[in-house]
C-alpha positions as CSV (number, residue, x, y, z in Angstrom):
1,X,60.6,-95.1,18.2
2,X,60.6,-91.3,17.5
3,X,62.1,-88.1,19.3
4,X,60.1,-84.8,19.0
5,X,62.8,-82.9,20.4
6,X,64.3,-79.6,18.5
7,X,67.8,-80.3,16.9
8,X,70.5,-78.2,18.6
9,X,71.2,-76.9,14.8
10,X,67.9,-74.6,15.3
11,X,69.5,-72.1,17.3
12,X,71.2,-71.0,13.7
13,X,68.0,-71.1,11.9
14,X,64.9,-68.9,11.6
15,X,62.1,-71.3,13.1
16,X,59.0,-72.2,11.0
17,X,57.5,-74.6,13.4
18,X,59.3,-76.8,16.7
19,X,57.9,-80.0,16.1
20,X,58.6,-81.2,14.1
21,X,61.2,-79.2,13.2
22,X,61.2,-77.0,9.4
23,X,63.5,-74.1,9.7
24,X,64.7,-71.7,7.2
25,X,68.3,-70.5,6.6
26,X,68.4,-66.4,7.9
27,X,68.9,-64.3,5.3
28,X,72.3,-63.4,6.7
29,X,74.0,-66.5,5.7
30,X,71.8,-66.5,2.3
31,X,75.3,-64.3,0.4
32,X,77.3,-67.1,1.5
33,X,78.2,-69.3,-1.6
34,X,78.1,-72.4,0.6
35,X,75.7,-72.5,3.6
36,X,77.5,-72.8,7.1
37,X,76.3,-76.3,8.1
38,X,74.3,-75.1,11.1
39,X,72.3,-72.8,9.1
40,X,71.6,-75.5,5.9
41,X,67.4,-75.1,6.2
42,X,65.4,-78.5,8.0
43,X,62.2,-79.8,6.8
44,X,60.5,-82.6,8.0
45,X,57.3,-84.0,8.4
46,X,57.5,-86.2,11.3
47,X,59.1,-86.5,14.3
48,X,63.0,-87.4,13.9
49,X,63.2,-91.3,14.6
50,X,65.6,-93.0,16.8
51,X,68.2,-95.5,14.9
52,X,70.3,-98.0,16.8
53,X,74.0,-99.3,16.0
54,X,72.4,-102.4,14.2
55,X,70.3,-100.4,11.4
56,X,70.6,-101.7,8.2
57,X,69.8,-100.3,4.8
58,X,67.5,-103.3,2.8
59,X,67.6,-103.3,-1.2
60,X,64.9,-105.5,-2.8
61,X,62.3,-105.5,-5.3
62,X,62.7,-106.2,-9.0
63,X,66.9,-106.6,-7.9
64,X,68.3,-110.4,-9.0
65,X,70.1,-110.1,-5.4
66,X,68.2,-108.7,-2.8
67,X,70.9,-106.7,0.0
68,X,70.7,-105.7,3.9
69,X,73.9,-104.0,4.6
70,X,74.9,-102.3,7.7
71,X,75.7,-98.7,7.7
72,X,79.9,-99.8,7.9
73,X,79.5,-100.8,4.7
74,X,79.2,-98.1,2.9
75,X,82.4,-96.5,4.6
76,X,83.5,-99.0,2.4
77,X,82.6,-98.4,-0.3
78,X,84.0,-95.1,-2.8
79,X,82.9,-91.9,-1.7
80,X,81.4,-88.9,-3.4
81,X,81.0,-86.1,-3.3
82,X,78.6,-83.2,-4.4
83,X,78.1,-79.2,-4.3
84,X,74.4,-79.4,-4.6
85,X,71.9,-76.3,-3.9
86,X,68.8,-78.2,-2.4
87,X,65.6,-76.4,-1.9
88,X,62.0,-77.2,-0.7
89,X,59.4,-77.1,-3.0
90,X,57.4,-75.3,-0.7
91,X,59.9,-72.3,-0.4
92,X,58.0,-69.1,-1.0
93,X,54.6,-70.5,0.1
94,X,53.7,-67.0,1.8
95,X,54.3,-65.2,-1.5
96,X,51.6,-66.9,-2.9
97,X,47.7,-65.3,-3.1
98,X,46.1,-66.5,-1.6
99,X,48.5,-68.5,0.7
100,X,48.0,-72.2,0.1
101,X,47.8,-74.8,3.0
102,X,51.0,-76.1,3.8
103,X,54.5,-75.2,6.2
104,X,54.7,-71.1,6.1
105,X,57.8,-71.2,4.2
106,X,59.3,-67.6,3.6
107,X,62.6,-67.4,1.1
108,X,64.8,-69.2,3.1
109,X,64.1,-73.1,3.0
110,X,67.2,-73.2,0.2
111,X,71.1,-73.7,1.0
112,X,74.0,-75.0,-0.7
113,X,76.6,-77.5,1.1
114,X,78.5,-80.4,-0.1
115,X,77.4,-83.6,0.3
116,X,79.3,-87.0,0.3
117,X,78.4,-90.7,0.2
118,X,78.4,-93.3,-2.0
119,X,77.0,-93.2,-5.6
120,X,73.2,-94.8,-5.4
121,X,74.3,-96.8,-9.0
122,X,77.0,-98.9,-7.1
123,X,74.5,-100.1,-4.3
124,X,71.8,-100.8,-7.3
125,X,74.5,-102.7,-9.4
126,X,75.4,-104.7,-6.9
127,X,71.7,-106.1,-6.4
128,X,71.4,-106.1,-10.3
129,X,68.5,-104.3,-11.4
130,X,66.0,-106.4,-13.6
131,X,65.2,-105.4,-16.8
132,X,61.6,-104.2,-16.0
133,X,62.6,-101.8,-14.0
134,X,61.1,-98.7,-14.1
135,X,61.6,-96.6,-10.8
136,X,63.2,-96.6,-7.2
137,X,61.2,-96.2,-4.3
138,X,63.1,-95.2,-1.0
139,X,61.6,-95.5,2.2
140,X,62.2,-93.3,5.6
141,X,62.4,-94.4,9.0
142,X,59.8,-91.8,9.8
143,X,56.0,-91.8,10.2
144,X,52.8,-90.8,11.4
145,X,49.5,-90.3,11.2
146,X,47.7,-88.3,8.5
147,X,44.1,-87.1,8.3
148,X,43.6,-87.4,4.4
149,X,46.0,-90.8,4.4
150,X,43.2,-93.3,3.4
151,X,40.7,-91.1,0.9
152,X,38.2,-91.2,3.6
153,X,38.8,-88.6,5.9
154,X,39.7,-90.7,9.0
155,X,43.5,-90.8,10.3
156,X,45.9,-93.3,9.0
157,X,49.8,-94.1,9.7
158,X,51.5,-93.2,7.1
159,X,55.4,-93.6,6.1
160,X,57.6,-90.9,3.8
161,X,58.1,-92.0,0.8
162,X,58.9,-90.9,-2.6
163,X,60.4,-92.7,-5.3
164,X,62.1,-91.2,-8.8
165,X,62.6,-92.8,-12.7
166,X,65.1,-95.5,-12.9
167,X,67.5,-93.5,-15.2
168,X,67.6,-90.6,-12.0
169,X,68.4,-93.3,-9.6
170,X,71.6,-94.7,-11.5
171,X,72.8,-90.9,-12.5
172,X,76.8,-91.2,-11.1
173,X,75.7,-88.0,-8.5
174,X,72.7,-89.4,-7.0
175,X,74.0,-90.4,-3.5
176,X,73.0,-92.2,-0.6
177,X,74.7,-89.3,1.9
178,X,76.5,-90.2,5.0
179,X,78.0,-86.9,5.5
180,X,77.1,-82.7,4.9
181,X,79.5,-80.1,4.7
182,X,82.6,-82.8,5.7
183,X,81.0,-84.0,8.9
184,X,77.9,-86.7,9.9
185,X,74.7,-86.2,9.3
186,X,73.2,-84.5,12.0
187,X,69.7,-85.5,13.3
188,X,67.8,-82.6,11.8
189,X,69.1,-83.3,8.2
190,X,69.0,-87.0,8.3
191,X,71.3,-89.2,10.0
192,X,72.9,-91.4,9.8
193,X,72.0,-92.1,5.6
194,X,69.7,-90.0,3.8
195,X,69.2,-89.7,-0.5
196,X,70.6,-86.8,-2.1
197,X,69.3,-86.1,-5.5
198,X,70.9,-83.2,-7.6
199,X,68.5,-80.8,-9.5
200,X,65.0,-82.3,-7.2
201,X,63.7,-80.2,-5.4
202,X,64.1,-81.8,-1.2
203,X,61.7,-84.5,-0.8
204,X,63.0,-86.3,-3.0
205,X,66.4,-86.5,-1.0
206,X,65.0,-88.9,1.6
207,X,66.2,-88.5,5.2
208,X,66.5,-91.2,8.0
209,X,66.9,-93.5,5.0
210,X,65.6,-97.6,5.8
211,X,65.0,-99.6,2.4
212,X,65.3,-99.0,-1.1
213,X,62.6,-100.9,-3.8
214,X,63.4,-101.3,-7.1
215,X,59.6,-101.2,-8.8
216,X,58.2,-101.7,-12.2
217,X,54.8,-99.9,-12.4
218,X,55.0,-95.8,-10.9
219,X,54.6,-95.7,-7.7
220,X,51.5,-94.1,-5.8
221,X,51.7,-93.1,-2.5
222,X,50.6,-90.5,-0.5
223,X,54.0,-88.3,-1.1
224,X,53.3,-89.2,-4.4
225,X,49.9,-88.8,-5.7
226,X,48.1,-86.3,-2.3
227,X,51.0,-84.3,-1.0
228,X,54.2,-82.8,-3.1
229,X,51.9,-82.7,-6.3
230,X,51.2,-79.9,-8.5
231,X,47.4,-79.6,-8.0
232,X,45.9,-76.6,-10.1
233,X,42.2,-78.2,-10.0
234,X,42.0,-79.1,-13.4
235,X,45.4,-82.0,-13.0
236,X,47.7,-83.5,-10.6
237,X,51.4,-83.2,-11.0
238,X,54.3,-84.8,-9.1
239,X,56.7,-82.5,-8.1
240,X,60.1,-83.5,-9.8
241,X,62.8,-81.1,-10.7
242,X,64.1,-77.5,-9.2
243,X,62.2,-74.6,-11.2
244,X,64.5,-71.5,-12.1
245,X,64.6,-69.1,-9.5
246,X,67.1,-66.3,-8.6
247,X,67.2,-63.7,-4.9
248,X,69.2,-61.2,-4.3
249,X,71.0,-61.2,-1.2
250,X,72.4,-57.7,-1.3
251,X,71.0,-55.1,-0.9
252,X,68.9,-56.6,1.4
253,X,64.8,-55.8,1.2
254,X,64.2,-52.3,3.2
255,X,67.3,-51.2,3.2
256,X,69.4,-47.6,2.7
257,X,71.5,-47.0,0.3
258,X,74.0,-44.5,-1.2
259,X,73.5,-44.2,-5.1
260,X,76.3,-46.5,-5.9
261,X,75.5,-50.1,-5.5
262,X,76.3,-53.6,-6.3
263,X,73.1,-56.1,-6.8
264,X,74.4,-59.6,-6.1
265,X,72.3,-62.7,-6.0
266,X,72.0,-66.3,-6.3
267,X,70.2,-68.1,-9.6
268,X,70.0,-72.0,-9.7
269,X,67.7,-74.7,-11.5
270,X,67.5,-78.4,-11.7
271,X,66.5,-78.3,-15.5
272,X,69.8,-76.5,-16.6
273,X,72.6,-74.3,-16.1
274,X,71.7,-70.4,-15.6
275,X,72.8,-68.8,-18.7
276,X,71.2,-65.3,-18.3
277,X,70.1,-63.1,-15.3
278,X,68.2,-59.9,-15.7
279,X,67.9,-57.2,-13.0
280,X,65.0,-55.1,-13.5
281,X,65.2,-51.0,-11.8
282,X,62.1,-49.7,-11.2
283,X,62.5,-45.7,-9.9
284,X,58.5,-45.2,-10.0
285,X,58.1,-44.1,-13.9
286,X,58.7,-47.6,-15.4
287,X,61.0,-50.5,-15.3
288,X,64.2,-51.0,-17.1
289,X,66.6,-54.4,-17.5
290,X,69.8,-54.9,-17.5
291,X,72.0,-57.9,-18.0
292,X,74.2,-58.8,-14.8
293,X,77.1,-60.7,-15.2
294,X,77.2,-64.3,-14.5
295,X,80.0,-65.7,-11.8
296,X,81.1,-69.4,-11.7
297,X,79.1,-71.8,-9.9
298,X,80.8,-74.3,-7.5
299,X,79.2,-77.4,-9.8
300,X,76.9,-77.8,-11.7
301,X,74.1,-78.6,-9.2
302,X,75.1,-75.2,-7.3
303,X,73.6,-71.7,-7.1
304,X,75.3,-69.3,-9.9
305,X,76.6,-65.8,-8.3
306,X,75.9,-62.8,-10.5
307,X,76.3,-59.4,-10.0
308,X,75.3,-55.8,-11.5
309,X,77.2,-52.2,-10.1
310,X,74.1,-49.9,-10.7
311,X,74.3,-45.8,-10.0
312,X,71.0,-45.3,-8.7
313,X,69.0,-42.1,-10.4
314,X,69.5,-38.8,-8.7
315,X,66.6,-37.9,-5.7
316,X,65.0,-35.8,-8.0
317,X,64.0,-37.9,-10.6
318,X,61.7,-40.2,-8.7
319,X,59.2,-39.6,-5.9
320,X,59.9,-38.2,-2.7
321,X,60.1,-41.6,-1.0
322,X,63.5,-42.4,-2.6
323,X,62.9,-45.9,-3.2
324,X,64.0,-48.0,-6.1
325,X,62.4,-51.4,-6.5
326,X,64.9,-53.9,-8.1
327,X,63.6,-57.4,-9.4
328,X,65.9,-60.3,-10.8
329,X,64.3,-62.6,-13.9
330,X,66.6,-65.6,-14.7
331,X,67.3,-68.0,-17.6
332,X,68.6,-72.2,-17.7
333,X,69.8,-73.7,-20.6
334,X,66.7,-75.5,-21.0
335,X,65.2,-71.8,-22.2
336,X,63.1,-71.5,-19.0
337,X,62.2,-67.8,-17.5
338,X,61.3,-67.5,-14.1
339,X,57.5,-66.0,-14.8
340,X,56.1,-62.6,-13.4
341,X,53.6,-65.1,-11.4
342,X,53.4,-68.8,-11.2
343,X,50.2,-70.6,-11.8
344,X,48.8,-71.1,-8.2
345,X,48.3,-74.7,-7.2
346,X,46.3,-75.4,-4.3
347,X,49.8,-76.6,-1.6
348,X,52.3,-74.3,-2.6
349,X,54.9,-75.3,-4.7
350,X,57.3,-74.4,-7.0
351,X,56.8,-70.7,-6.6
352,X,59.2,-69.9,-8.4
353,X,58.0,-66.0,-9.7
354,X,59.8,-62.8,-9.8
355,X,60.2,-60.9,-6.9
356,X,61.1,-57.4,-5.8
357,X,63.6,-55.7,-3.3
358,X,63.0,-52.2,-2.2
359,X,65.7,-50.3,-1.1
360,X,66.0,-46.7,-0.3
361,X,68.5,-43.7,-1.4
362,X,70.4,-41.9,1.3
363,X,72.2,-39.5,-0.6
C-alpha cells in the first residue's frame, strides 16, 4: 500500500514536484554547516509506502544464515553515527544544455545532517557472507510502474533498487539509518530504516528499506543499467561516487554589495578530501584566481567551509553595470578539478561544472 500525500517537511523546502514528492533545500539554509532537518532536500520516485508495526528487514542471498529481523532489533544493536553531506546525482540538471530529461533539479537537492543507525557490516556478519560474494543489493518498499521498464516500450511495475561492491557494503560508516539529525526518520526521507552510504551520491542510500541480497554476479536492474547511469551515447555508466563540486552561499547570486566582501562556500566529494579551493574574480577585462582558505569539515564525509575577504575593484575600473562575476573551482585528494563543463550525458547527472555568482557594487 502507498500514500501520495506531501510530507509536512515540504513547507521548509523549495518544491520541485508534489507527487511524489523531490524538494530542494532553499538557498537560505544552504550557509548552514548542517542542514536544519526540515529543510534536508527529498527525492523520491514513487509514492511514499505505508509500513506497519510488524515490518521486518529480510537478509538472504549468498549469506550462510539467512535473517528477518524486526525493526526493535536494531535498537539493539550499537549505534552510529555519521556527518555525511548527501546529494542527488541529478542536482544541477537545469544548468545543463540542453536540459536533459529528468526531475528539474536546481542547486539545492544537497544537505548535510547527521545520520545514526547501526553499521550495515554487523547485520552482514551476522548472516556470514559467502566467499563469492561480490555485491549487496537493497531493496525499497516502494514501486511503480515505468514506461521503459521492460525494453519494449509498454509499462511495467517496477521496484527501487540499487545495489553497491561488497567492500562499500562492509565499510564501518555505511549504515542502515533509523534516525536524521537525532530524531526518526521522517516519511519524506525514509522511515522507518533507510541505507546511508558516505561519499554516493543519494540513490544509493535506499529509503523505506525491505530486504538486503547478498549477490555474486553485478546486478542489472532498471536503477542500475536504464536510470542513474552515465549515458553519453557512445557507453553506459552507473552512477557511483559524489563528483567534486563547490557553491558559494554568500554573497548570494544578484546581489549588492559594498566593495568589501567575504566569499564563503561549501566544497565536498566522495572520491577525497577537498584540499584546494579557487575563487575566480571576473570584473569584465579577464579573470583572476585566488586561493581561499580551507575551514574544518565536520567529518570526513561532510562539506569543507572556505572562505576568501576580497576588496572588490573600484567603479571605474570595470563597466558601468558594476558587476563582478565570481566562480569557485575545487580540488580532492584524489587530484580531481571540478571542470569548466561536464560532459553532457543524456539524464543529467553528475553536473558537477563551475559556476558563476554575479553580484553588484554599491559603493
Amino acid at each position: 500500500m502507498t500514500s501520495s500525500a506531501a510530507d509536512p517537511t515540504a513547507g521548509a523546502l523549495h518544491v520541485v514536484r508534489e507527487h511524489p514528492l523531490c524538494a530542494e533545500t532553499p538557498a537560505a539554509q544552504l550557509p548552514q554547516p548542517l542542514t536544519p532537518a526540515p529543510s534536508v532536500y527529498v527525492r523520491s520516485n514513487f509514492d511514499t509506502p505505508v509500513f506497519d508495526a510488524a515490518h521486518r528487514i529480510t537478509v538472504g542471498g549468498a549469506v550462510d544464515s539467512p535473517l528477518s529481523f524486526p525493526l526493535s532489533d536494531l535498537e539493539a544493536m550499537r549505534q552510529h553515527a555519521v556527518v555525511m553531506t548527501l546529494e542527488c546525482a541529478g542536482n544541477g540538471r537545469l544548468g545543463m544544455n540542453p536540459v536533459p530529461p529528468g526531475e528539474p533539479w536546481g542547486f539545492g537537492a544537497v544537505s548535510t545532517t547527521v545520520w545514526s543507525g547501526v553499521p550495515l557490516h554487523m547485520i552482514l556478519e551476522r548472516a556470514g557472507v559467502r566467499d563469492d560474494a561480490v555485491e549487496v543489493l537493497a531493496s525499497a518498499a516502494d514501486h511503480g510502474p515505468r514506461d521503459d521498464a521492460n525494453g519494449e516500450g509498454a509499462p511495467a511495475d517496477v521496484r527501487f533498487q540499487r545495489s553497491m561492491p561488497l567492500h562499500v557494503a562492509m565499510h564501518p560508516d555505511t549504515l542502515v539509518a533509523t534516525h536524521m539529525a537525532g530524531a526518526p526518520l521522517t516519511e519524506a526521507h525514509g522511515a522507518p530504516v533507510r541505507l546511508i552510504v558516505p561519499g554516493w551520491y543519494g540513490m544509493a542510500s535506499v529509503k523505506w528499506l525491505a530486504s538486503l541480497e547478498v549477490i555474486t554476479t553485478p546486478f542489472t536492474g532498471y536503477f542500475q543499467r536504464r536510470r542513474y547511469v552515465y549515458d553519453t551515447g557512445d557507453a553506459i555508466e552507473p552512477v557511483t561516487t559524489a563528483r567534486v563540486k563547490s557553491i558559494i552561499t554568500t554573497p548570494t547570486d544578484g546581489s549588492s554589495n559594498g566593495r568589501e566582501i567575504v566569499v564563503r562556500g561549501w566544497a565536498w566529494s566522495g572520491a577525497g578530501v577537498v584540499t584546494r579551493v579557487e575563487v575566480g574574480v571576473n570584473t569584465g577585462s579577464g579573470e583572476s584566481w585566488r586561493d581561499a582558505e580551507l575551514g574544518t569539515a565536520a567529518s570526513r564525509y561532510a562539506w569543507t567551509p572556505f572562505s576568501l575577504p576580497l576588496v572588490l575593484p573600484l567603479p571605474a575600473s570595470y563597466d558601468a553595470s558594476r558587476t563582478v562575476t565570481l566562480r569557485t573551482r575545487a580540488t580532492d585528494a584524489s587530484g580531481a578539478v571540478q571542470p569548466e563543463e561536464i560532459t553532457w550525458n543524456r539524464l543529467g547527472y553528475g553536473n558537477n561544472a563551475i559556476r558563476s555568482t554575479t553580484v553588484h557594487v554599491v559603493s
